[in-house]
N, C-alpha and C positions, 0 to 999 in steps of 0.2 A: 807862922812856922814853929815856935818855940812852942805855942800852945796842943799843937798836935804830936812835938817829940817828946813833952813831959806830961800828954796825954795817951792817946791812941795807941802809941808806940813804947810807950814804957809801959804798958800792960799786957797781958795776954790776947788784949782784942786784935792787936796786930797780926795775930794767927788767921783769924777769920780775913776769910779772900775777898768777900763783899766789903769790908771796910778798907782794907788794902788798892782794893778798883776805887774805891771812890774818893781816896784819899789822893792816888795818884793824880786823876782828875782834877782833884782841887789845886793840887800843888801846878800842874801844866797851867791852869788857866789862872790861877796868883802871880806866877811868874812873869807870863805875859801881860798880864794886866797891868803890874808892877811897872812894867819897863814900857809897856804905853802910855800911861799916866804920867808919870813921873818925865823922861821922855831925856833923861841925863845920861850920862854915860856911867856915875857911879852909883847906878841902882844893879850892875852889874856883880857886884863885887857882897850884893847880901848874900845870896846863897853859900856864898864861902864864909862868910861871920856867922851864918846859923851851924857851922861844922864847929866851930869854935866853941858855942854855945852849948852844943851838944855837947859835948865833954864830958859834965857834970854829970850826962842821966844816966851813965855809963851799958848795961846791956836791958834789951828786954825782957821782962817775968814771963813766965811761963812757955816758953819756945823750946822744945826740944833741942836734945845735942845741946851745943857748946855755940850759941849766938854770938853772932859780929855785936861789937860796941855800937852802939845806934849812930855816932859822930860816923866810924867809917862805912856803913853804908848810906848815911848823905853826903861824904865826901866823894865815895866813888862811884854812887848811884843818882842821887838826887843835884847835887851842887853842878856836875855840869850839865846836864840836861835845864835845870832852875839858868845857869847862865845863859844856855844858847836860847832859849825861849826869853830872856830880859831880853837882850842883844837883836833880837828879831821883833818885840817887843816896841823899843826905842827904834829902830830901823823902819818898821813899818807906821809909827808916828810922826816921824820926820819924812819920811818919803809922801806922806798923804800931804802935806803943807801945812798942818794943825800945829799952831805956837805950844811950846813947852810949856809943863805948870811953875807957875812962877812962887817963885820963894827960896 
């Protein structure tokens, strides 16, 4: 996540709609993956520390207008959507009977 908000997103490529679909993509199927893997209940709670994270990168270069700070469109865009896919994630790795990863 960190490497896409102080990559893709802190540049102008983020304009382009083709990196935007595929980015979305990725993040949907990270999150899930995350929370099937892992298969804990506090894998839940990354997407809200990647808002936190995001702080620092403050707005996108090259965006017309007057851009949101990158933090608040993963807080109100990405972070819960990233939650309820962890959450469904972990729920459908428990519900299958497959042991959690240990460590």
């Amino acid at each position: 996540m960190l490497a896409l908000v102080y990559g893709p997103w802190d540049s102008s490529a983020s304009a382009n709609g083709a990196v935007a679909l595929l980015a979305a993509i990725g993040l949907a199927i990270l999150h899930f993956a995350i929370g099937w893997v892992i298969a804990r209940w506090w894998v839940v709670v990354l997407p809200v520390l990647v808002v936190a994270l995001a702080v620092p990168a403050g707005t996108p270069d090259g965006v017309g207008g007057e851009p949101f700070p990158i933090w608040f469109v993963l807080a109100y865009l990405v972070a819960p959507v990233g939650v309820t896919l962890a959450v469904v994630g972990v729920l459908v790795r428990r519900w299958s009977g497959r042991p959690a990863a240990q460590g």
